[in-house]
C-alpha positions in Angstrom: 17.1 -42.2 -145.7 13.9 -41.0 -146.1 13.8 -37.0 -147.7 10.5 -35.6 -146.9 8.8 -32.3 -146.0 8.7 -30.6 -142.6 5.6 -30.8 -140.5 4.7 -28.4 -137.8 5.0 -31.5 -135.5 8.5 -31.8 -136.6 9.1 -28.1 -134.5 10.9 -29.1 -131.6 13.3 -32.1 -133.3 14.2 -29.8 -136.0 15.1 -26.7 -133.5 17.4 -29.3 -131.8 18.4 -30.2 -135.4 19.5 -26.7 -135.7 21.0 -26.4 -132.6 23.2 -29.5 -132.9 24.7 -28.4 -136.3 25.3 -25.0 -135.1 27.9 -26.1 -132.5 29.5 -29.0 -134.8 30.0 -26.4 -137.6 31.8 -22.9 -137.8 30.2 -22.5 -141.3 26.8 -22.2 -140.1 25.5 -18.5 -139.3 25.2 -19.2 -135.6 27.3 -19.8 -133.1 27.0 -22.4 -130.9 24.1 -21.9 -128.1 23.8 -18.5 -130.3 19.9 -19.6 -131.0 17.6 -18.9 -128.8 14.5 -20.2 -130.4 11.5 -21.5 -128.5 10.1 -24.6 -129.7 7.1 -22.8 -129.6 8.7 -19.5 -132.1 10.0 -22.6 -134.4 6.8 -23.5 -134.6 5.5 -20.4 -135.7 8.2 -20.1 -138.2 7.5 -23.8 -139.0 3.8 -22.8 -139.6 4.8 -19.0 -142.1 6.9 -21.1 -144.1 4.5 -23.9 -145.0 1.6 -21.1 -145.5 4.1 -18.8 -148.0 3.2 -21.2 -151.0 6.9 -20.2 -152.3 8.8 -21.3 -149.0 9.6 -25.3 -147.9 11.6 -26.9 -145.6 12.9 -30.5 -146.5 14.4 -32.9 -143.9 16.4 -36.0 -144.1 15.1 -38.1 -141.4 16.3 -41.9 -140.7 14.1 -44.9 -141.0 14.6 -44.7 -137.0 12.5 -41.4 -137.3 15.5 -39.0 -136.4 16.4 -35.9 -138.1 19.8 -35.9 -139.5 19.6 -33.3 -142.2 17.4 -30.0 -143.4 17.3 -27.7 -146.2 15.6 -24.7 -146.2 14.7 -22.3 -149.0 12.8 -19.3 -148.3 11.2 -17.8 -151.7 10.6 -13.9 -152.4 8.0 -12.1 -150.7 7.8 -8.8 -153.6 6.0 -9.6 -156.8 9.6 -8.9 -158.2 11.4 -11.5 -156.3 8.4 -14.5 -155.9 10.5 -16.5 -158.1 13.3 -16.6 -156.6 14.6 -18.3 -153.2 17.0 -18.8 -150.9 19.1 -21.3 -149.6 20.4 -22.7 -146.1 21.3 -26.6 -145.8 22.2 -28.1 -142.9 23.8 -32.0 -142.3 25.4 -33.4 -138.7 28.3 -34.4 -139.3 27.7 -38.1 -138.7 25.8 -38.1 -141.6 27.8 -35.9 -144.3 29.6 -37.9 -147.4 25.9 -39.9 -147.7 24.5 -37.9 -150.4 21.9 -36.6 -148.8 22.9 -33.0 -149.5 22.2 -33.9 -153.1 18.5 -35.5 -152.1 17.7 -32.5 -150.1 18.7 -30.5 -153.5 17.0 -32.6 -156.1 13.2 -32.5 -154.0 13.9 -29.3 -153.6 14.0 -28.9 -157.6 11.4 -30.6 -158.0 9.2 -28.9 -156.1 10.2 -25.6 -156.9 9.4 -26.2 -160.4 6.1 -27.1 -159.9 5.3 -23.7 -158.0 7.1 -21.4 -160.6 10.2 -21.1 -158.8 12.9 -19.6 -161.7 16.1 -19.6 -159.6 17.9 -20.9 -156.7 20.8 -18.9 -154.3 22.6 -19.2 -151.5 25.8 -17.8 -149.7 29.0 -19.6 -147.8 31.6 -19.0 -146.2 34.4 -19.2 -148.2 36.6 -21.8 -146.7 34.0 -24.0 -146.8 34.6 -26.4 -149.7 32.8 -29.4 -149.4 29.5 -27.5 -149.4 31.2 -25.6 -152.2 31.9 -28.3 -154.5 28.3 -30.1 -153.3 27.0 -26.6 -154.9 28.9 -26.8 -157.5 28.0 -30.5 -158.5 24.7 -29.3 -158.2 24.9 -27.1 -160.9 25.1 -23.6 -159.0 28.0 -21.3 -160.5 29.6 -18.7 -158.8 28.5 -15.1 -159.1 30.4 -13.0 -156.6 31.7 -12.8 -153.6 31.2 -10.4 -150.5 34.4 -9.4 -148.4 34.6 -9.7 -144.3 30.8 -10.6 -144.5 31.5 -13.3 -141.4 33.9 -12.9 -138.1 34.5 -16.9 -137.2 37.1 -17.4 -134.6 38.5 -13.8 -134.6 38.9 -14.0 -138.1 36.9 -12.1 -141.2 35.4 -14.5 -143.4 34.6 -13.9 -147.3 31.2 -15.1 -148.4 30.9 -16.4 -151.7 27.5 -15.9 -153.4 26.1 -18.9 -156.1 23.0 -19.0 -157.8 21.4 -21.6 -160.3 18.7 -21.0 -163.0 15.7 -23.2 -163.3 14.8 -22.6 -165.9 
């Protein structure tokens, strides 16, 4: 498995990255054929994120050259908050129990340390507890949690919100 960072040339495989994990998991954000994303838009993104100097998306790609896996972490925009980002991971489901959700986290650390980066956060729903105790393994600790933040299925969903320090 090959864990590398995204290129704007990676714009349309990772949109139907996206895409594909959004309608194998209810614990993503969107629903499936919820996002409606151009290739074009992703690109755009694609391009803001690598241009931030505080933002990166990492992908898990096979030695075939597909993309199985992503993690993004978006860092502050305010002089207040530049040090700080935040998390969304995404695996297909063929591809979970491999270990690459700790890869994606450990390049993630280490470039986030060499660009000042201070701390690390992200939210889940709460039923989700393989990307819990992935989080947790990665040394994140629980610092809250947010009531009815979701609606999955007709049903309110608690997020629960974990952080790590970097330093």
């Amino acid at each position: 498995m090959i864990i590398r960072q995204i290129t704007e040339s990676d714009a349309g495989a990772h949109l139907e990255l996206c895409k594909t994990i959004d309608g194998e998991s209810s614990f993503m954000l969107f629903e499936a054929g919820e996002r409606k994303t151009t290739e074009e838009e992703h690109r755009e993104w694609i391009f803001k994120i690598l241009a931030s100097g505080n933002s990166v998306i990492f992908v898990a790609e096979t030695k075939e050259g597909k993309l199985v896996g992503y993690l993004t972490a978006v860092g502050g925009e305010a002089n207040r908050n530049k040090h700080s980002m935040y998390i969304v991971i995404g695996i297909l489901k063929a591809f979970t129990g491999q270990r690459i959700g700790t890869k994606l986290f450990d390049a993630l650390e280490e470039w986030a340390r060499t660009k000042g980066i201070t701390r690390l956060s992200l939210g889940l729903m709460e039923p989700n507890q393989n990307a819990f105790a992935l989080y947790m393994k990665m040394g994140f600790e629980l610092e809250g949690k947010k009531k009815e933040v979701f609606k999955v299925d007709g049903h309110f969903v608690d997020e629960l919100i974990m952080g790590k320090r970097l330093i």
